[in-house]
VMD Tcl script that builds the backbone (N, CA, C; Angstrom):
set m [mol new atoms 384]
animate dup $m
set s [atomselect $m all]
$s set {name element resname resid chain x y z} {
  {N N UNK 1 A 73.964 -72.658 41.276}
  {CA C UNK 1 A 74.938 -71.848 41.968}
  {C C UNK 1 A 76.013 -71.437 40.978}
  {N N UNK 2 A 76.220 -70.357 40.579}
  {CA C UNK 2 A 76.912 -69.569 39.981}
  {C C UNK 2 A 78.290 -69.374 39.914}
  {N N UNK 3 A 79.453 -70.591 39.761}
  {CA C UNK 3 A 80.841 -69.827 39.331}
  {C C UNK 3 A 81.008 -71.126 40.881}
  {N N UNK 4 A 80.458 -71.864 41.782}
  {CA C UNK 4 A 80.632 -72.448 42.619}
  {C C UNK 4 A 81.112 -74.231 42.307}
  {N N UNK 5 A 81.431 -74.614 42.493}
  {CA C UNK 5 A 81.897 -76.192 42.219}
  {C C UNK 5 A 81.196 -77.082 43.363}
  {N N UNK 6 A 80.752 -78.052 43.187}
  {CA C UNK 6 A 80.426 -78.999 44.865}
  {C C UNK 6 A 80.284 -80.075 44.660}
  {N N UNK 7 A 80.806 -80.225 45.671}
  {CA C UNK 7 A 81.599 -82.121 45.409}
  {C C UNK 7 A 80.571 -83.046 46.239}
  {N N UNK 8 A 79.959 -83.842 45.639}
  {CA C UNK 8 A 79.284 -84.633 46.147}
  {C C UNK 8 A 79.893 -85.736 46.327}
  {N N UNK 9 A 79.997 -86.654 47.897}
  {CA C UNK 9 A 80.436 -87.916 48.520}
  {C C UNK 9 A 79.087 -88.717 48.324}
  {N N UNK 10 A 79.111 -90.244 47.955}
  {CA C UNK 10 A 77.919 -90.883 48.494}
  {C C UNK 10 A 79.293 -91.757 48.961}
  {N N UNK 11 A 78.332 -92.150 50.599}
  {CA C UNK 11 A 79.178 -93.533 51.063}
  {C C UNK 11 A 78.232 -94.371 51.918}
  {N N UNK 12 A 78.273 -95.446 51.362}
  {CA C UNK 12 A 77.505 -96.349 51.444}
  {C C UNK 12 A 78.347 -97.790 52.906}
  {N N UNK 13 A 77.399 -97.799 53.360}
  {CA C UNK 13 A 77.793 -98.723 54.493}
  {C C UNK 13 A 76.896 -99.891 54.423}
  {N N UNK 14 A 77.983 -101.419 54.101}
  {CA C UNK 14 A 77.395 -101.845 54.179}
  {C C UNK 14 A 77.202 -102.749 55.547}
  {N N UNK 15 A 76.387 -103.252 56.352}
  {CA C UNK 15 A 76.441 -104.417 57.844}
  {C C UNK 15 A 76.801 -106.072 57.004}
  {N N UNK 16 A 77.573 -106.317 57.843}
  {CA C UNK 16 A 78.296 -107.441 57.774}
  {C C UNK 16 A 77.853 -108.230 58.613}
  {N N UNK 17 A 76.930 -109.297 58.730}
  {CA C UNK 17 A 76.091 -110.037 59.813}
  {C C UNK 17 A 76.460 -111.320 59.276}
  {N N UNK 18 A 76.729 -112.163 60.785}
  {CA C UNK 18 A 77.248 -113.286 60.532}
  {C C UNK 18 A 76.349 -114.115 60.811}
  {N N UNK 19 A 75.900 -115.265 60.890}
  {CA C UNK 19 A 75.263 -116.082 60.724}
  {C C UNK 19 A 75.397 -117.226 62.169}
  {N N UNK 20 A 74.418 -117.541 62.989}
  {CA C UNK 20 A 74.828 -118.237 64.393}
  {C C UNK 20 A 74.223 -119.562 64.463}
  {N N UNK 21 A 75.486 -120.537 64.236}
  {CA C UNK 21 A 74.776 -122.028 64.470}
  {C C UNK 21 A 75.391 -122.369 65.998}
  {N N UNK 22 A 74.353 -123.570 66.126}
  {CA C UNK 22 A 74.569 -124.410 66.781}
  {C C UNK 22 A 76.015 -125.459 66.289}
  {N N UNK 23 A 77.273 -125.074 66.780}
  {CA C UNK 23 A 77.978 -126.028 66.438}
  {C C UNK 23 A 78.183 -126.253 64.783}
  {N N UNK 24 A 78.435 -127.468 64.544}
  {CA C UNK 24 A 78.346 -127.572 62.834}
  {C C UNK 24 A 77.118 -128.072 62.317}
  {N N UNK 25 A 76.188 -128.176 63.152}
  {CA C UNK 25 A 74.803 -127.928 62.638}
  {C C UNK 25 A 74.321 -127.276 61.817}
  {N N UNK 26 A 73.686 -127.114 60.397}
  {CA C UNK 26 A 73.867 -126.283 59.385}
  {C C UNK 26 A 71.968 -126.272 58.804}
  {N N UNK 27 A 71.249 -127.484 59.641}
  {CA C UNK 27 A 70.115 -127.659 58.745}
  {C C UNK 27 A 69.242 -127.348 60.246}
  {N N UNK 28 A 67.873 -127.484 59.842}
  {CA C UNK 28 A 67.102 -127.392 61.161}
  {C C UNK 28 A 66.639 -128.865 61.499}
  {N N UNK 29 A 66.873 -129.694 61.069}
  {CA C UNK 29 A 67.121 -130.978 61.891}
  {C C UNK 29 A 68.115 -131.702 62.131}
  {N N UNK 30 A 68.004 -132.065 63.605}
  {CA C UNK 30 A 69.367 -132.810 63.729}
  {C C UNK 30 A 69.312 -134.296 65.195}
  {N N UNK 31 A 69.629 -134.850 65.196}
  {CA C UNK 31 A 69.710 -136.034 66.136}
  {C C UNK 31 A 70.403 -135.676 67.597}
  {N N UNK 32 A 69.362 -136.314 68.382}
  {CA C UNK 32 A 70.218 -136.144 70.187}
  {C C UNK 32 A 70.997 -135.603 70.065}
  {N N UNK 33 A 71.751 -137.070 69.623}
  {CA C UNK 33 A 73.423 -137.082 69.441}
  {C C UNK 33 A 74.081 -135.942 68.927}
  {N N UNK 34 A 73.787 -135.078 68.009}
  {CA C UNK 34 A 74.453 -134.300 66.757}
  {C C UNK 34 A 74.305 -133.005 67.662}
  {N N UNK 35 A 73.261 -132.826 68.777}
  {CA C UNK 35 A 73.595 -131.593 69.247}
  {C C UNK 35 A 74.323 -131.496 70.443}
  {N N UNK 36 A 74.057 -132.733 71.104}
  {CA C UNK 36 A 74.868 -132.945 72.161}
  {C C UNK 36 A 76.797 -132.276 71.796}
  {N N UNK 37 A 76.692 -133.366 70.577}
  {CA C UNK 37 A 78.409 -133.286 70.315}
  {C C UNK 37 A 78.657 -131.517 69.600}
  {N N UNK 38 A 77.660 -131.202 69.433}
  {CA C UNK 38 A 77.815 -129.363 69.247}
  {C C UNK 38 A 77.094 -128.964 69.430}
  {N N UNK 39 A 77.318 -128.440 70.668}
  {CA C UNK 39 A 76.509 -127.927 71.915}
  {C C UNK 39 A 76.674 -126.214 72.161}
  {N N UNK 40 A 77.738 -125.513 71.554}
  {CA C UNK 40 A 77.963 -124.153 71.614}
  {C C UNK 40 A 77.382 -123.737 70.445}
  {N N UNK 41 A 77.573 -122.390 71.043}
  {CA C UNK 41 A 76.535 -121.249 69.974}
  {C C UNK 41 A 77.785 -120.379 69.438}
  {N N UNK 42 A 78.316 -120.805 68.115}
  {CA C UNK 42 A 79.183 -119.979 66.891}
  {C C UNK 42 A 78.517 -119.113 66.115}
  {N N UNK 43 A 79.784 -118.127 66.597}
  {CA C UNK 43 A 79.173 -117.159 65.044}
  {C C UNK 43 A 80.259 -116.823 63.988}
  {N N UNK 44 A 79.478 -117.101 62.253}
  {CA C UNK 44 A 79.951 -117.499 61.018}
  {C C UNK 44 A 80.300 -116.293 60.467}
  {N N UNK 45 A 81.352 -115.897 59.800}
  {CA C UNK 45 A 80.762 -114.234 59.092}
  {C C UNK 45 A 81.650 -115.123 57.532}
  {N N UNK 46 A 81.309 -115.331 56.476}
  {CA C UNK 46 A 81.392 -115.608 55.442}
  {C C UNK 46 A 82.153 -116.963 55.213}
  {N N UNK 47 A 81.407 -117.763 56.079}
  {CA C UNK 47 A 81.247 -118.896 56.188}
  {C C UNK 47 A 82.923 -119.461 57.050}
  {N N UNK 48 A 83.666 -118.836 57.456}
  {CA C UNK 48 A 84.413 -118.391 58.605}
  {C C UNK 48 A 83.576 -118.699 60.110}
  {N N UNK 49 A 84.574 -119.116 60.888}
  {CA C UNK 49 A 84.531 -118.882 62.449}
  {C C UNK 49 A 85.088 -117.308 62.873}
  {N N UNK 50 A 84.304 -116.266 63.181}
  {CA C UNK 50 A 84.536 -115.002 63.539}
  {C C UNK 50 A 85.258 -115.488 65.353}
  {N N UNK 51 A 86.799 -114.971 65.224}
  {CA C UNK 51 A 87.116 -115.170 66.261}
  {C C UNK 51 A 87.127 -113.712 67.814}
  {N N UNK 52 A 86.818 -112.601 67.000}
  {CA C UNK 52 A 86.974 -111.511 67.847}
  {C C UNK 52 A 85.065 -111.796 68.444}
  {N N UNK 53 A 84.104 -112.010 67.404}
  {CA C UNK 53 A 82.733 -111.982 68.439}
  {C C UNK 53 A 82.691 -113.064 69.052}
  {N N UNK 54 A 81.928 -113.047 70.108}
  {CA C UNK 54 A 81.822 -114.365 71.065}
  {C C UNK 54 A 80.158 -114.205 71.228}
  {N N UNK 55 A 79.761 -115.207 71.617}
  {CA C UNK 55 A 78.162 -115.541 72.443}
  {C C UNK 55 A 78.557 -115.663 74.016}
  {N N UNK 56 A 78.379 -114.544 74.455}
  {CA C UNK 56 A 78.323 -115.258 75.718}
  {C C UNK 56 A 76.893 -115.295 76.514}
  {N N UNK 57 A 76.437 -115.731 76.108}
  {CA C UNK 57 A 74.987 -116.129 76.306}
  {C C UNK 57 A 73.703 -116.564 75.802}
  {N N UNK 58 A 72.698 -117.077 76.489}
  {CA C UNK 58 A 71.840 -117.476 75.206}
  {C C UNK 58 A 70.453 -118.150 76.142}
  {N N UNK 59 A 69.185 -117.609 75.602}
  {CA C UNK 59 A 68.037 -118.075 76.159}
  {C C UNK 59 A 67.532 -119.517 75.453}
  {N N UNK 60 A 67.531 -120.333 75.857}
  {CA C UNK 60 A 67.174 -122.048 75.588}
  {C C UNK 60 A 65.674 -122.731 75.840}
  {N N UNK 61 A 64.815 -123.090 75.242}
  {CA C UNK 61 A 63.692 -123.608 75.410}
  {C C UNK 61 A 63.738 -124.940 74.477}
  {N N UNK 62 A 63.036 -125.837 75.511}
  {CA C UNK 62 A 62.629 -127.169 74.652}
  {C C UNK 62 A 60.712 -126.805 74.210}
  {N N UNK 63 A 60.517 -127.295 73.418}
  {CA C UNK 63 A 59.089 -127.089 72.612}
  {C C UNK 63 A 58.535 -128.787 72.153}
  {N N UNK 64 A 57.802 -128.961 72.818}
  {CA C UNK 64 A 57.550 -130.553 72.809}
  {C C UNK 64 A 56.070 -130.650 71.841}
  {N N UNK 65 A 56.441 -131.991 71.163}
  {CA C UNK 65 A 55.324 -132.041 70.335}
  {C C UNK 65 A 53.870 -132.071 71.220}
  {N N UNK 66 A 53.688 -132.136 72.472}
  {CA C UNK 66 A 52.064 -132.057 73.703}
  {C C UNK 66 A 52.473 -130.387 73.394}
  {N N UNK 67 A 53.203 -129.416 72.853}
  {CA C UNK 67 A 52.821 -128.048 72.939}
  {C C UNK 67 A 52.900 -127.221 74.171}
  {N N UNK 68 A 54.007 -128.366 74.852}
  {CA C UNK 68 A 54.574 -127.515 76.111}
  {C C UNK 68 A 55.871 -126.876 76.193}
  {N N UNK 69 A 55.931 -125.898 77.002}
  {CA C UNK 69 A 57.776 -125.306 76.677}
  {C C UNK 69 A 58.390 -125.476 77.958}
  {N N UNK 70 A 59.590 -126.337 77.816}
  {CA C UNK 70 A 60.300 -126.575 78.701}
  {C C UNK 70 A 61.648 -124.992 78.964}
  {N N UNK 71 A 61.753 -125.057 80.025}
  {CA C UNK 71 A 62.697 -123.695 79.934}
  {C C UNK 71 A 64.023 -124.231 80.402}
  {N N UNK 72 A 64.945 -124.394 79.612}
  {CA C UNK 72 A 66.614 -124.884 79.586}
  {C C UNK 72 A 67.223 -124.088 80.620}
  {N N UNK 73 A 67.161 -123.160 79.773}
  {CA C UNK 73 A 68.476 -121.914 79.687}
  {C C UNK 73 A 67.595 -120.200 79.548}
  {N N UNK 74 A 67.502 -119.616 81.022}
  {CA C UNK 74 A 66.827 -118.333 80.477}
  {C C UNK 74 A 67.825 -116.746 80.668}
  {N N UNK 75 A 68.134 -116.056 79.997}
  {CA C UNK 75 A 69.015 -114.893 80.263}
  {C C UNK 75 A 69.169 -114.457 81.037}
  {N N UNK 76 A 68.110 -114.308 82.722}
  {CA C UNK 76 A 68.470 -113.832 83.671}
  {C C UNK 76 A 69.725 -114.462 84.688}
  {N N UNK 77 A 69.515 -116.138 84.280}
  {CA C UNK 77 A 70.676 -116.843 84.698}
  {C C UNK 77 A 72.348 -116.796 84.520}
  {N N UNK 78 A 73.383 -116.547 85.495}
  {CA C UNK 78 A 74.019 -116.280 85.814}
  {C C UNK 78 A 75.451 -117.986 86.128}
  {N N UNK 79 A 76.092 -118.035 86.249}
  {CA C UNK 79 A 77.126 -117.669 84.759}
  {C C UNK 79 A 76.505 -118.184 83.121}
  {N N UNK 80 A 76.621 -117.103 82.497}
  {CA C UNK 80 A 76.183 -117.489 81.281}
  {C C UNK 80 A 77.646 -117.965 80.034}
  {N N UNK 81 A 77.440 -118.420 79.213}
  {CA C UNK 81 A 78.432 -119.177 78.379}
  {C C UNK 81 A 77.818 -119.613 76.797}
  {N N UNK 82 A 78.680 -119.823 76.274}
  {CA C UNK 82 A 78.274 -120.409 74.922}
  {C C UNK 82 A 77.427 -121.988 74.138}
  {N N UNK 83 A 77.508 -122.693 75.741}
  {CA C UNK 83 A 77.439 -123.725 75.343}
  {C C UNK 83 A 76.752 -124.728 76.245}
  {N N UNK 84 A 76.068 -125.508 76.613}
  {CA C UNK 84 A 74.962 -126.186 77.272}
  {C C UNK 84 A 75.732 -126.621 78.529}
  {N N UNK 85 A 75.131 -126.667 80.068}
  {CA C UNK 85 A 75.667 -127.331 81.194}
  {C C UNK 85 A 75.524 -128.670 80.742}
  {N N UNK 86 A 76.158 -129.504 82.024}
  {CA C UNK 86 A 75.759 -130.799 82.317}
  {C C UNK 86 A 74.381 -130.951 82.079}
  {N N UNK 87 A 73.771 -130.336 83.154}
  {CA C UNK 87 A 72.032 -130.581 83.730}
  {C C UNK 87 A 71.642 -129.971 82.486}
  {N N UNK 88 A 71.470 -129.145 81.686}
  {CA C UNK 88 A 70.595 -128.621 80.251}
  {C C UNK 88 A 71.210 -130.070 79.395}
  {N N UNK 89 A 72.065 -130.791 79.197}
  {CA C UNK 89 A 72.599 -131.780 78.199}
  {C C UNK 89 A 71.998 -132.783 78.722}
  {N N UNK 90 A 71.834 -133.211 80.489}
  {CA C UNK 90 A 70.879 -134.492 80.126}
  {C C UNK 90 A 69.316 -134.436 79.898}
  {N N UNK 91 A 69.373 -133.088 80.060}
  {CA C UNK 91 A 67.693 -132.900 79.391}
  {C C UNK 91 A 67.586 -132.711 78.143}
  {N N UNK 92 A 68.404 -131.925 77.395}
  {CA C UNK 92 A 68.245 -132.430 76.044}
  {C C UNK 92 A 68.353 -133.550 75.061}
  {N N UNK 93 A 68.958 -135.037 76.504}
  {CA C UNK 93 A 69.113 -136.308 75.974}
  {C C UNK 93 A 67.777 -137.273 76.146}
  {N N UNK 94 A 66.827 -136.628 76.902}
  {CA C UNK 94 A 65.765 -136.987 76.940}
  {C C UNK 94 A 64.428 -136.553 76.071}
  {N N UNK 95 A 65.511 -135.681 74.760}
  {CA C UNK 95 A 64.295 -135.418 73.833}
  {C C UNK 95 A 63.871 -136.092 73.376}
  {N N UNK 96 A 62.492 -135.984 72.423}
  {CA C UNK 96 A 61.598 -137.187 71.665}
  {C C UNK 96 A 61.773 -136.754 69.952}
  {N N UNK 97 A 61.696 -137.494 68.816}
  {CA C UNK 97 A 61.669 -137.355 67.815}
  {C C UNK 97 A 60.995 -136.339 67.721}
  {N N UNK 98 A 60.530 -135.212 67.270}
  {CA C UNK 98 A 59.381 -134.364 66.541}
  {C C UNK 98 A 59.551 -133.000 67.438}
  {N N UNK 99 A 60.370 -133.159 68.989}
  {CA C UNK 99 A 60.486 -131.921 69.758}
  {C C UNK 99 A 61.231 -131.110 68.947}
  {N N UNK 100 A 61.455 -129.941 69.941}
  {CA C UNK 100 A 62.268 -128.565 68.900}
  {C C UNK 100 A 63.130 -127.838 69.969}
  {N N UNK 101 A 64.379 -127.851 69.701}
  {CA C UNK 101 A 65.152 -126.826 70.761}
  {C C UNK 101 A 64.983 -125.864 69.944}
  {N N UNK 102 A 64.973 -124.930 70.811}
  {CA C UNK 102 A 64.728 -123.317 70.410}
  {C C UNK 102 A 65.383 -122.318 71.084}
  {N N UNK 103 A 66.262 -121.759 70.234}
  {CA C UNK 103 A 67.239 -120.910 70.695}
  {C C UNK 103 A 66.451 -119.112 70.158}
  {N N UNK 104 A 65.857 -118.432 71.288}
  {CA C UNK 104 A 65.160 -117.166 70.382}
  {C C UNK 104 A 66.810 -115.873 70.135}
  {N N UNK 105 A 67.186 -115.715 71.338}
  {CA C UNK 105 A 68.377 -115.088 72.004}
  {C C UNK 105 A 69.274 -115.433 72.007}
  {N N UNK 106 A 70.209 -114.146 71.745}
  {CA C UNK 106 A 72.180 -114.612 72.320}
  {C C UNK 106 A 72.507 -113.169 72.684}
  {N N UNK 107 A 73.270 -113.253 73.217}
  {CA C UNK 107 A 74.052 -112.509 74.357}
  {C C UNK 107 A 75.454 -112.192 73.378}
  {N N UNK 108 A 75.937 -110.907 72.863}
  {CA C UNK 108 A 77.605 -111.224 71.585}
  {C C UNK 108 A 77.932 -109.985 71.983}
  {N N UNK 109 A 79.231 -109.988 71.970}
  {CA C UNK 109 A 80.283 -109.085 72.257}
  {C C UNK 109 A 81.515 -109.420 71.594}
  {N N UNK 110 A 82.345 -108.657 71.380}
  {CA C UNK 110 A 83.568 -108.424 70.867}
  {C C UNK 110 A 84.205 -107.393 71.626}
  {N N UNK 111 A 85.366 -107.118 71.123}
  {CA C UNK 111 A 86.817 -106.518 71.626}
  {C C UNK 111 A 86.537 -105.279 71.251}
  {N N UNK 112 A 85.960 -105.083 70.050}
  {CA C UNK 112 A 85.594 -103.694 70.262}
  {C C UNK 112 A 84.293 -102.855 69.946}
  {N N UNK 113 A 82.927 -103.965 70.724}
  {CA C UNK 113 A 82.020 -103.307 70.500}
  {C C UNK 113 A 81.276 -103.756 71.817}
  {N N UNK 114 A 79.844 -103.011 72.218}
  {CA C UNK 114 A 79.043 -103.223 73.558}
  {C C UNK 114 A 78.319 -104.908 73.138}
  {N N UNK 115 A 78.679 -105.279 74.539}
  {CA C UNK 115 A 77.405 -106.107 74.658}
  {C C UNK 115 A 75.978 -105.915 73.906}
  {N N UNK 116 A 75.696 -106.533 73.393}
  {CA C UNK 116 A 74.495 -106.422 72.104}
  {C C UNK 116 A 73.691 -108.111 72.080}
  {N N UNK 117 A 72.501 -107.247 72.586}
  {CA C UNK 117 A 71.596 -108.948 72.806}
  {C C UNK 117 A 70.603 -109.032 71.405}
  {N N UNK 118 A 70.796 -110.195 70.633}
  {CA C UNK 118 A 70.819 -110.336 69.831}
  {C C UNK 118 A 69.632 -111.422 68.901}
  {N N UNK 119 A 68.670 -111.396 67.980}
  {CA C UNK 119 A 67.275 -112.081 68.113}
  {C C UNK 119 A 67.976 -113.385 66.895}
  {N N UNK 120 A 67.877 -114.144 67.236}
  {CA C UNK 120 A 68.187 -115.292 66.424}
  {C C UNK 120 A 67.464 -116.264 65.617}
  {N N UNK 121 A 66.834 -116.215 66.762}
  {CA C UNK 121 A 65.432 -117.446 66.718}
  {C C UNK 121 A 65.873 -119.094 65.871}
  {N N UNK 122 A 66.579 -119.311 66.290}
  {CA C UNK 122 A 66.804 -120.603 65.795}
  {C C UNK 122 A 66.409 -121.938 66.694}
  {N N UNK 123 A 66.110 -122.555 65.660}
  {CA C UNK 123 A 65.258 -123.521 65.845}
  {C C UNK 123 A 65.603 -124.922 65.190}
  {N N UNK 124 A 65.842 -126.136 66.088}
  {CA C UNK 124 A 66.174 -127.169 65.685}
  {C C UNK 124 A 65.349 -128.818 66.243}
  {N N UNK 125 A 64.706 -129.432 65.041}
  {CA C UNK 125 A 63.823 -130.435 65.454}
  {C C UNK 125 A 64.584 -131.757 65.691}
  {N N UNK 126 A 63.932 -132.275 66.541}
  {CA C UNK 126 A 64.603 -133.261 66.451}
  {C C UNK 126 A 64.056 -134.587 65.740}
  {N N UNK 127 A 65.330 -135.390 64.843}
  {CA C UNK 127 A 65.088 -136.444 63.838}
  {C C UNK 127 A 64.797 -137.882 64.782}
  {N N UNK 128 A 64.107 -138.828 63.942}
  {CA C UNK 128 A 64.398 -140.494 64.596}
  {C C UNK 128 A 65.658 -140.806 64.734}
}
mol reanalyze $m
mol bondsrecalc $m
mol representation Tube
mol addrep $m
């Protein structure tokens, strides 16, 4: 182009994805006990507690070493929250060494974005 000037922008975006434990749970095994006492679903954004996103929700399955799936917690259920009932906590006190809670789903929102259901798939075995 002839006698013309043109300004080229690149802008690059990058996603900022935070990271969702169970509590201070950090490994994929953990004891009764260790999930009981962190029982909510946090989300990390650079190794930070992100206080504007929240979980408010979350689909829950137990996975037993016989290769059966127990169903906790499923998304159609109503009030949903971050963090295990009574009745889901004494069933998860009746896990066995080698079972697996399995979190596939969460439910996250913030102040200034839509409800956004969200694939996680986390997965935690349980130790002796």
């Amino acid at each position: 182009m002839k006698g013309k000037l043109i300004l080229l922008f690149l802008l690059f975006a990058f996603k900022v994805d935070g990271q969702i434990y169970l509590g201070n749970i950090r490994d994929s095994v953990a004891t009764v006990h260790e999930i009981v006492a962190n029982n909510q679903l946090l989300i990390f954004y650079g190794g930070e507690r992100d206080t504007c996103s929240k979980v408010l929700g979350f689909e829950a399955y137990i996975l037993t070493k016989e290769k059966d799936t127990i169903t906790l917690r499923s998304s159609s259920r109503t009030p949903q929250t971050n963090s295990f009932t009574a009745s889901e906590i004494k069933r998860i006190k009746m896990m066995n060494p080698g079972d697996i809670l399995y979190i596939p789903v969460c439910l996250q929102s913030c102040s200034s974005c839509a409800l956004r259901r969200r694939n996680i798939n986390l997965k935690v075995r349980i130790k002796p």
